[in-house]
PDB file of N, CA, C and O in Angstrom:
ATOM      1  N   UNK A   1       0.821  -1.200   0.000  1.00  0.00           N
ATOM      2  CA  UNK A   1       0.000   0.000   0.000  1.00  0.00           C
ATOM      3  C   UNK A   1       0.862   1.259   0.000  1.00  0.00           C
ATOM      4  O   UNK A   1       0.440   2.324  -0.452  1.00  0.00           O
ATOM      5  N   UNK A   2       2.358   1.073   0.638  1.00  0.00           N
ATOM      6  CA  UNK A   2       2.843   2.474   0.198  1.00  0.00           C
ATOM      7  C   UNK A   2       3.318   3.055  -0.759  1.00  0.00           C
ATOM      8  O   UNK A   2       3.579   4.241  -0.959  1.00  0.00           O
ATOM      9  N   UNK A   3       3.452   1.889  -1.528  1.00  0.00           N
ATOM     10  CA  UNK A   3       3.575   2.930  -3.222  1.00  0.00           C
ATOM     11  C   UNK A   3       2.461   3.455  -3.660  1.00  0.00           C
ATOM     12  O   UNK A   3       2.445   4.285  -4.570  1.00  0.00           O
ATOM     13  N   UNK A   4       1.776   3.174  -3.267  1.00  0.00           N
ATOM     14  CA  UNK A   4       0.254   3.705  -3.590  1.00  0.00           C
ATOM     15  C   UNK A   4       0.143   5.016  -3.101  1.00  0.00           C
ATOM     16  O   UNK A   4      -0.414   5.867  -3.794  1.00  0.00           O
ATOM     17  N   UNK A   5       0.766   5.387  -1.599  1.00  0.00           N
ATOM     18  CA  UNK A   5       0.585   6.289  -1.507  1.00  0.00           C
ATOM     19  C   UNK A   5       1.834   7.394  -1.406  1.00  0.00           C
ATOM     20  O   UNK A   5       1.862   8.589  -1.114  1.00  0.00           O
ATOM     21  N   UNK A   6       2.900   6.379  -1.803  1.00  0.00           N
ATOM     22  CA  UNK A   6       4.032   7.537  -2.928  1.00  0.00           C
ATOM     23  C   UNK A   6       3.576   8.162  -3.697  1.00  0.00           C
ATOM     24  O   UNK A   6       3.628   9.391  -3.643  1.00  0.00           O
ATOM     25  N   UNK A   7       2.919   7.430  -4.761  1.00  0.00           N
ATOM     26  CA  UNK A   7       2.989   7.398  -5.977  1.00  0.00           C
ATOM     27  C   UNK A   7       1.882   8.958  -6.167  1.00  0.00           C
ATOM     28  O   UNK A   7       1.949   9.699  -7.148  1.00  0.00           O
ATOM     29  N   UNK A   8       0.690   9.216  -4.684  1.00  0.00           N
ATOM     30  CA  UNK A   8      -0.280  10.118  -4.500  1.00  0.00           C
ATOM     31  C   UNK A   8       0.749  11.294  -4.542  1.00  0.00           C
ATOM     32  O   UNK A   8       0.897  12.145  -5.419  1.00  0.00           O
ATOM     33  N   UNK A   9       1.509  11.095  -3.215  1.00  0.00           N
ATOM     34  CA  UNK A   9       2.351  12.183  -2.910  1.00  0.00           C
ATOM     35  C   UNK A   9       3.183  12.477  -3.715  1.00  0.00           C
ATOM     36  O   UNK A   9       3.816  13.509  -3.493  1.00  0.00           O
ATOM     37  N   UNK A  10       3.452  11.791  -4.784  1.00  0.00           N
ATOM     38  CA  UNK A  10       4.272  13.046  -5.753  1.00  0.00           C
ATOM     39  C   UNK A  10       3.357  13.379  -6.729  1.00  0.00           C
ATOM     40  O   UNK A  10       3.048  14.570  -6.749  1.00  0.00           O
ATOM     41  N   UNK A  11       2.811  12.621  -7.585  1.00  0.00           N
ATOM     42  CA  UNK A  11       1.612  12.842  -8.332  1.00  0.00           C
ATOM     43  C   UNK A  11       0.974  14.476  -7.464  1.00  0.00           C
ATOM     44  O   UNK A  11       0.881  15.416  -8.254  1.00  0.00           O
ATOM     45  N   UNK A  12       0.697  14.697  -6.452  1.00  0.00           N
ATOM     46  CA  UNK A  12       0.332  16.066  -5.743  1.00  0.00           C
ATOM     47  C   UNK A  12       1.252  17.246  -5.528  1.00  0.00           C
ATOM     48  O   UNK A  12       0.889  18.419  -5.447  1.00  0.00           O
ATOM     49  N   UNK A  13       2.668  16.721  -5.435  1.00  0.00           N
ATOM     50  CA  UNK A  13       3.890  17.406  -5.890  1.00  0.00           C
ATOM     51  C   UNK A  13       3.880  17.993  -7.059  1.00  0.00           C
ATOM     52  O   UNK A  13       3.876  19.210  -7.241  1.00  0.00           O
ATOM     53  N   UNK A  14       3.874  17.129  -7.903  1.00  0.00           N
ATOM     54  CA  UNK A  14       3.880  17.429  -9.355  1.00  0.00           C
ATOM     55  C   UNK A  14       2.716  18.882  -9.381  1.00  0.00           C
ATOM     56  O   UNK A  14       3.085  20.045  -9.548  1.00  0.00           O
ATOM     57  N   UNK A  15       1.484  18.498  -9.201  1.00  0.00           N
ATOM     58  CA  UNK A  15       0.106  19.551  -9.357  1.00  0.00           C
ATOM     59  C   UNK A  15       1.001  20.632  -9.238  1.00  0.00           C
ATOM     60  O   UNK A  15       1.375  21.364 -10.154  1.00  0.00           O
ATOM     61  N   UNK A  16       1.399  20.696  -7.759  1.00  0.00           N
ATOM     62  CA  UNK A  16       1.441  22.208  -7.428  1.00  0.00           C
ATOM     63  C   UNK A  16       2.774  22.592  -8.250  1.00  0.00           C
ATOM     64  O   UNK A  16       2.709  23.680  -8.822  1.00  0.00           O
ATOM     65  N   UNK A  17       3.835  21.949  -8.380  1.00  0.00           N
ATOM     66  CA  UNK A  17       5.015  22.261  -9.309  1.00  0.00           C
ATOM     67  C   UNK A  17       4.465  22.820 -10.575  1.00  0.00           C
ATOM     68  O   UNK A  17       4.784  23.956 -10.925  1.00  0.00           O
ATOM     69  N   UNK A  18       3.722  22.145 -11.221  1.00  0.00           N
ATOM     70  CA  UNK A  18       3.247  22.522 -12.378  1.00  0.00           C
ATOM     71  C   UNK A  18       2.563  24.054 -12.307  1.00  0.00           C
ATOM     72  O   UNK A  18       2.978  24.816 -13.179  1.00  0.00           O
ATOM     73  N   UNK A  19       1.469  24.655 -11.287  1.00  0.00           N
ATOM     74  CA  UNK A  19       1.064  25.402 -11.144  1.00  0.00           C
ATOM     75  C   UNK A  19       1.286  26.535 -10.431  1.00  0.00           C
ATOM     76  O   UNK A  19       0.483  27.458 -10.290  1.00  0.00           O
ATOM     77  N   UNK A  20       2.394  26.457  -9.977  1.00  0.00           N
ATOM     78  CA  UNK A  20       4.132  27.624  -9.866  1.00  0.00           C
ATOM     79  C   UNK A  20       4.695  27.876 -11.174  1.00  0.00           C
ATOM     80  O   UNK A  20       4.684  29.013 -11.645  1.00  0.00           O
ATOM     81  N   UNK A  21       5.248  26.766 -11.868  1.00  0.00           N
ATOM     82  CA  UNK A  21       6.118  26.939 -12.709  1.00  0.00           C
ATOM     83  C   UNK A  21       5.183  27.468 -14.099  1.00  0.00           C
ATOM     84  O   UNK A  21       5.697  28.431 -14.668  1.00  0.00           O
ATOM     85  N   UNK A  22       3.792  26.925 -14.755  1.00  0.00           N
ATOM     86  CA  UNK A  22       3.435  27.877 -16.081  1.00  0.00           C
ATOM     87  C   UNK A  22       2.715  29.036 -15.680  1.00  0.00           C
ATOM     88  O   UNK A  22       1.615  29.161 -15.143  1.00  0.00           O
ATOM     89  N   UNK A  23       3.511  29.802 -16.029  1.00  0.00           N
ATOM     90  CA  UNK A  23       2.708  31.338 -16.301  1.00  0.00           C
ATOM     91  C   UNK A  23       2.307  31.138 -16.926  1.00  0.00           C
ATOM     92  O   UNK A  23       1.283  31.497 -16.345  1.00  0.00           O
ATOM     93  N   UNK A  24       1.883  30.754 -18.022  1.00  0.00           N
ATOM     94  CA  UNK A  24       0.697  31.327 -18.869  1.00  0.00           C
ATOM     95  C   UNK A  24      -0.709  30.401 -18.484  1.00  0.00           C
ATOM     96  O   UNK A  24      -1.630  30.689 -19.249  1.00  0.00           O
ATOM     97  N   UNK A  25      -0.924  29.780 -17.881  1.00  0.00           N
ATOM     98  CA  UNK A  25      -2.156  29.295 -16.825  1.00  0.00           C
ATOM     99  C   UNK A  25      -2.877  30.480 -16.527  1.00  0.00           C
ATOM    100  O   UNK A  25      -2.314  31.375 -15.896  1.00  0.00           O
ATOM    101  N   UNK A  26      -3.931  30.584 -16.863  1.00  0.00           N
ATOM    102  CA  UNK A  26      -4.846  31.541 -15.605  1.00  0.00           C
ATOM    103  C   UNK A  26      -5.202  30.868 -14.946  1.00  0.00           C
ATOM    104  O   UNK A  26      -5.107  29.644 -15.031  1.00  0.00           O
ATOM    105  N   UNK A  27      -5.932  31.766 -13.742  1.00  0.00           N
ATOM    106  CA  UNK A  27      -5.833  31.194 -12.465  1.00  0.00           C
ATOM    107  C   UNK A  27      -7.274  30.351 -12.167  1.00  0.00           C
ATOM    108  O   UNK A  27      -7.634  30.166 -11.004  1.00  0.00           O
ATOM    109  N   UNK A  28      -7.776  30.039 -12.895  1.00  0.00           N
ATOM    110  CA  UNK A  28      -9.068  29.276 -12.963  1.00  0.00           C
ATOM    111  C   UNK A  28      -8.325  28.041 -12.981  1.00  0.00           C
ATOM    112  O   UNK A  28      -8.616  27.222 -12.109  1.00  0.00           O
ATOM    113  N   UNK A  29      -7.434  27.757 -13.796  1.00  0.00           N
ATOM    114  CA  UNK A  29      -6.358  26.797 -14.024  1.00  0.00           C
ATOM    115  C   UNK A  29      -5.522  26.244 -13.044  1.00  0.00           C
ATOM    116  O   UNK A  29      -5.352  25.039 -12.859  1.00  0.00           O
ATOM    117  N   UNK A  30      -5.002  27.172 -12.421  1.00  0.00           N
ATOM    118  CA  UNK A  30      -4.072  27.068 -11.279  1.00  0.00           C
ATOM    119  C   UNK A  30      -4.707  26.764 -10.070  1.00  0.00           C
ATOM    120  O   UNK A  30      -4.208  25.813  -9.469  1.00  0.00           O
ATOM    121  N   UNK A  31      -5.596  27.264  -9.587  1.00  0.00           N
ATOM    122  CA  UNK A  31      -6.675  27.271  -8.232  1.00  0.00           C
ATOM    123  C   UNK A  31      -6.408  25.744  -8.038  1.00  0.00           C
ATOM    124  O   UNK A  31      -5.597  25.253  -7.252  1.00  0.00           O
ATOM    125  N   UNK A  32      -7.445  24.916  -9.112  1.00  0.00           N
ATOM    126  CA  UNK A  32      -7.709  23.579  -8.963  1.00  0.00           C
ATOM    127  C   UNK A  32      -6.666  22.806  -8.845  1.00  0.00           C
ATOM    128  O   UNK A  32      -6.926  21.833  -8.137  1.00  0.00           O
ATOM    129  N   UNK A  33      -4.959  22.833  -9.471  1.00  0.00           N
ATOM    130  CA  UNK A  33      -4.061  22.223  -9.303  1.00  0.00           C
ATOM    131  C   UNK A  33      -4.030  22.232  -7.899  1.00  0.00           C
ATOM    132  O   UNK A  33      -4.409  21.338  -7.143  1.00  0.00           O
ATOM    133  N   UNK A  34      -3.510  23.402  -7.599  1.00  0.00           N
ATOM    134  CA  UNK A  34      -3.228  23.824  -5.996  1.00  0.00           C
ATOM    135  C   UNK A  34      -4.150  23.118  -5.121  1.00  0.00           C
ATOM    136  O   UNK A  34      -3.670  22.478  -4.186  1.00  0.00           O
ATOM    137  N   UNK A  35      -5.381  23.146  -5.293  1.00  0.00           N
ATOM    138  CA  UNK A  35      -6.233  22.390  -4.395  1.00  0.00           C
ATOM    139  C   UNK A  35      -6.073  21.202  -4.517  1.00  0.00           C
ATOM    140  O   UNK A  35      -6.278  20.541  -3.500  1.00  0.00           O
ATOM    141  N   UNK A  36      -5.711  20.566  -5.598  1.00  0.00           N
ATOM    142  CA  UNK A  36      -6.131  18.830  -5.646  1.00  0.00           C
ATOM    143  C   UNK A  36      -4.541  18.625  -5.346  1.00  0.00           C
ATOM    144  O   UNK A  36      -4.561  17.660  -4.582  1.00  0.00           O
ATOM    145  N   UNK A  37      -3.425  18.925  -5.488  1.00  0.00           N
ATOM    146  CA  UNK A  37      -1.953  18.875  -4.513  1.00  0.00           C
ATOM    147  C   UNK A  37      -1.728  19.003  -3.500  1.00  0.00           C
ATOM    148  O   UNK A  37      -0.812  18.434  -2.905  1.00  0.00           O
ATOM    149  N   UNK A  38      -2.541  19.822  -3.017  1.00  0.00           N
ATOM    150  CA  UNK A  38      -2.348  20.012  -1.301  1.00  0.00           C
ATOM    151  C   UNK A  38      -3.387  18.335  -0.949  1.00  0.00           C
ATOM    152  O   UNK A  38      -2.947  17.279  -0.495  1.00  0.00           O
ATOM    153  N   UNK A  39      -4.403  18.574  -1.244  1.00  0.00           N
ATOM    154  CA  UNK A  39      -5.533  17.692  -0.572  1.00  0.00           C
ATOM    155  C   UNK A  39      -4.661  15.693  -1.184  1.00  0.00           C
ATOM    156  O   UNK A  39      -5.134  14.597  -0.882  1.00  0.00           O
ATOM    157  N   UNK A  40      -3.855  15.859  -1.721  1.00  0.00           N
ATOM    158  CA  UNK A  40      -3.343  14.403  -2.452  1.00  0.00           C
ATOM    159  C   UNK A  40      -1.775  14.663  -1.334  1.00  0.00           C
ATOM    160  O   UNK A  40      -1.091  13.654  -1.164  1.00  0.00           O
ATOM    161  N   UNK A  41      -1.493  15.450  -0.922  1.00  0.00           N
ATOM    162  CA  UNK A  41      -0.167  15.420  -0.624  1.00  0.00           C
ATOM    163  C   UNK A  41      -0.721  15.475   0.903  1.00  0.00           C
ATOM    164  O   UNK A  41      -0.099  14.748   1.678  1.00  0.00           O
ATOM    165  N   UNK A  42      -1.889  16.289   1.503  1.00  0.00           N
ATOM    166  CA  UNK A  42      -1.994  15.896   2.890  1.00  0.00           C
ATOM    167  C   UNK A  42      -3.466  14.383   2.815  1.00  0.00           C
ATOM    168  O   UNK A  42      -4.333  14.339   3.687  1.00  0.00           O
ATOM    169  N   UNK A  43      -3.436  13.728   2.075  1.00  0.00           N
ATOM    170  CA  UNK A  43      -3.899  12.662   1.911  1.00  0.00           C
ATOM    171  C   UNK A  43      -2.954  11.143   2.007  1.00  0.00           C
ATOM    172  O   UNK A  43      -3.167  10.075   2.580  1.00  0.00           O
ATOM    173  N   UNK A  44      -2.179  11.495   1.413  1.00  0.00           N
ATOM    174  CA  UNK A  44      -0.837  10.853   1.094  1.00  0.00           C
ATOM    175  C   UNK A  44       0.247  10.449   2.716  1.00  0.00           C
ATOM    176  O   UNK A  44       0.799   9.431   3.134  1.00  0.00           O
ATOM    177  N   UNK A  45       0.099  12.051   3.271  1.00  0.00           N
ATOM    178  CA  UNK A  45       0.929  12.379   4.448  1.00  0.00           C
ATOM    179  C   UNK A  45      -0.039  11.395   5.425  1.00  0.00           C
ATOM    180  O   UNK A  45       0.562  10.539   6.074  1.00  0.00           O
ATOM    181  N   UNK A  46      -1.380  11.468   5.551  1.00  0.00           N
ATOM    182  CA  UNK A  46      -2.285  11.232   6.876  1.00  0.00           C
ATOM    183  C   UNK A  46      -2.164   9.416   6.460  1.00  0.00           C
ATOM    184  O   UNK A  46      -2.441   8.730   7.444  1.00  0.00           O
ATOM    185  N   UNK A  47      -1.956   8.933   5.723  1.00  0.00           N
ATOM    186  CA  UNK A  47      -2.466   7.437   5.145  1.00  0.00           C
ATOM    187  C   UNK A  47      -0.562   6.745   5.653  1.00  0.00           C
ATOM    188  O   UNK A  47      -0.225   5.578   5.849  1.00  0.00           O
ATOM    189  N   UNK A  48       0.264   7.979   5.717  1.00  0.00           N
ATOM    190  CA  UNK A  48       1.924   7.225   5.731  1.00  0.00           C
ATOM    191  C   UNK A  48       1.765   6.925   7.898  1.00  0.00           C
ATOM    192  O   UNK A  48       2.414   6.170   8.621  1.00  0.00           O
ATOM    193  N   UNK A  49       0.578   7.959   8.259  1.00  0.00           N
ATOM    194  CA  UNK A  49       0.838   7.634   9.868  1.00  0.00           C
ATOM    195  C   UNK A  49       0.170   6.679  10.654  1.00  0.00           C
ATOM    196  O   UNK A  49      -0.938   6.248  10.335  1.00  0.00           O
ATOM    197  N   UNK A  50       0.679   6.377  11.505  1.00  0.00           N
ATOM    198  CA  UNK A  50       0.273   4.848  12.426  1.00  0.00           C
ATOM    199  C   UNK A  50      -0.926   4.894  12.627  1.00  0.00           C
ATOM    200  O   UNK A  50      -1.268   6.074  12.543  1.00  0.00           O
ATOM    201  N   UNK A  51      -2.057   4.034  12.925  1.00  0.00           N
ATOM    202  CA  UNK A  51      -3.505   4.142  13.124  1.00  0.00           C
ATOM    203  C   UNK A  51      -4.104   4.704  11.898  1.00  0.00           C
ATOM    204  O   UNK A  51      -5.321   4.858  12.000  1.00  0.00           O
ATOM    205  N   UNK A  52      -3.611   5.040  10.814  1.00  0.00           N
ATOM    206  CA  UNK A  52      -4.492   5.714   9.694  1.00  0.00           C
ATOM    207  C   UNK A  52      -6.040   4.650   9.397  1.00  0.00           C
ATOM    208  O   UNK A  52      -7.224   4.979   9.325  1.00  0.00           O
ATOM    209  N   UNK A  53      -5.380   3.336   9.283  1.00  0.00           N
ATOM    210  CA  UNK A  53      -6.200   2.215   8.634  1.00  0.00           C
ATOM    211  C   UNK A  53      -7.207   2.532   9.814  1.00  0.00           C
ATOM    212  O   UNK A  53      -8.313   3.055   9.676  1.00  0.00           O
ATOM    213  N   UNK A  54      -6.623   2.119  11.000  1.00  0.00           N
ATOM    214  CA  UNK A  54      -8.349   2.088  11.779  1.00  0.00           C
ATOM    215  C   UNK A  54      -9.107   3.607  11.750  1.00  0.00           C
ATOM    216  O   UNK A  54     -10.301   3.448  12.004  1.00  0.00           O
ATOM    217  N   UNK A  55      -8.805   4.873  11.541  1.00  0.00           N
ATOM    218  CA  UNK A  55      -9.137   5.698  11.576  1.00  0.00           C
ATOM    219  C   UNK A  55     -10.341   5.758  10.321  1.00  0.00           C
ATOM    220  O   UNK A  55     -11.506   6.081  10.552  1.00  0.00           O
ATOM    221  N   UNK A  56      -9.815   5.378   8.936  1.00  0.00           N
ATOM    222  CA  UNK A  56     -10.657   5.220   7.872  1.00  0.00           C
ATOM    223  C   UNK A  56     -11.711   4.258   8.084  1.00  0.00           C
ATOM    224  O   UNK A  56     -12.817   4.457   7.581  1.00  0.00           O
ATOM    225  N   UNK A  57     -11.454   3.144   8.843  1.00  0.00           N
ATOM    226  CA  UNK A  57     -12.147   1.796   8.924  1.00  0.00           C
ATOM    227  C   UNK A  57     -13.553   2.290   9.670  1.00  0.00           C
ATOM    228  O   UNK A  57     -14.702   1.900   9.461  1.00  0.00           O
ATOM    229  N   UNK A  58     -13.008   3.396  10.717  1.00  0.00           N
ATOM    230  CA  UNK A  58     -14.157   3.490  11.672  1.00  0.00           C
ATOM    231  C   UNK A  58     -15.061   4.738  11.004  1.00  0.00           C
ATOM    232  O   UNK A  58     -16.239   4.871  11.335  1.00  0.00           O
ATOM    233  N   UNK A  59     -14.316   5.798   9.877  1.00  0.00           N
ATOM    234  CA  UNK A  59     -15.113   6.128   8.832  1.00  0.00           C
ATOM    235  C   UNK A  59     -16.437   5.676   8.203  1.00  0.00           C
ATOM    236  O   UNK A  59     -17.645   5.857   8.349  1.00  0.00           O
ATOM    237  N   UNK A  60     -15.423   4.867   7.285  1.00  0.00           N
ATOM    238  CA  UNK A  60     -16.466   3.705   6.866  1.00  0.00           C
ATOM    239  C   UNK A  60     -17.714   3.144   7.541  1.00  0.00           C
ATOM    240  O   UNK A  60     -18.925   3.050   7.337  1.00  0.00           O
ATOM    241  N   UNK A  61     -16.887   2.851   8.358  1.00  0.00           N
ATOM    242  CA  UNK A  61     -18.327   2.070   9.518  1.00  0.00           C
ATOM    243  C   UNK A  61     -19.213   2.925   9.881  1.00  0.00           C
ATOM    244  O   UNK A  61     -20.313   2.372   9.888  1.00  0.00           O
ATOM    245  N   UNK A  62     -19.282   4.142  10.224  1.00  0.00           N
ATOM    246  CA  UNK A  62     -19.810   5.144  10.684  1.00  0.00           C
ATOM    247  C   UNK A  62     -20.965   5.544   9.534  1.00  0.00           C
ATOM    248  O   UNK A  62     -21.968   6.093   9.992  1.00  0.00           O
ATOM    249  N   UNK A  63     -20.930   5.368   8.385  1.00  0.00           N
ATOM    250  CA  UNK A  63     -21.337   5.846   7.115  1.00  0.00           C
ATOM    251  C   UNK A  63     -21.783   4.726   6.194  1.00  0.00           C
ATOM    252  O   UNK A  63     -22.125   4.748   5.012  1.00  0.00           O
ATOM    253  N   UNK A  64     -21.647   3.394   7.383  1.00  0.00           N
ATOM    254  CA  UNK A  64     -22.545   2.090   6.728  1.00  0.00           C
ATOM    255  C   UNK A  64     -21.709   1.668   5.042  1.00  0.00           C
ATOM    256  O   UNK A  64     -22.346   1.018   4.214  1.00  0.00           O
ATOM    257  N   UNK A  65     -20.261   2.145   4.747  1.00  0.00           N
ATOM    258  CA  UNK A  65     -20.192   1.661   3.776  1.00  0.00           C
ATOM    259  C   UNK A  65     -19.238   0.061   4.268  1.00  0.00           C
ATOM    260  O   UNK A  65     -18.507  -0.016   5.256  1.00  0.00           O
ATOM    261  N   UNK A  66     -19.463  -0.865   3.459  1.00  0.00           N
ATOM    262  CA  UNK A  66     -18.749  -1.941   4.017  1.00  0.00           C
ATOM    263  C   UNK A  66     -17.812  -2.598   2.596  1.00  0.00           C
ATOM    264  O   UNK A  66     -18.121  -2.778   1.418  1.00  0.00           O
ATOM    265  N   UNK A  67     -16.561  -2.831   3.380  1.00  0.00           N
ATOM    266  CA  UNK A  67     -15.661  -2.882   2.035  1.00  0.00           C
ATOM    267  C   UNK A  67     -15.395  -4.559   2.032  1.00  0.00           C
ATOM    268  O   UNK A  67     -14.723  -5.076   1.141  1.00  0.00           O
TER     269      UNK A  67
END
């Protein structure tokens, strides 16, 4: 599972790199990178710490979805 969630955390790296580095983006363009990089890179970060699994599990459960 942790390449999986390498693979998030740079993939979310990348977003926001990308949306620093082209100027010619407007910012309708840029907004959404920035948002979906932060939210993949502190997605990425919360899933690498201890207890994550039961934390989601009891999500789940809470919201009747069953995996």
């Amino acid at each position: 599972m942790g390449f999986w969630y390498f693979l998030i955390l740079f993939i979310g790296i990348f977003f926001i790199v990308l949306a620093f580095l082209k100027r010619s983006m407007n910012k309708v363009t840029k907004l959404p990178l920035l948002l979906a990089g932060t939210c993949m890179i502190a997605f990425s970060l919360f899933m690498f710490q201890d207890g994550s699994a039961e934390i989601v599990d009891s999500l789940l459960k809470s919201f009747n979805i069953q995996l």
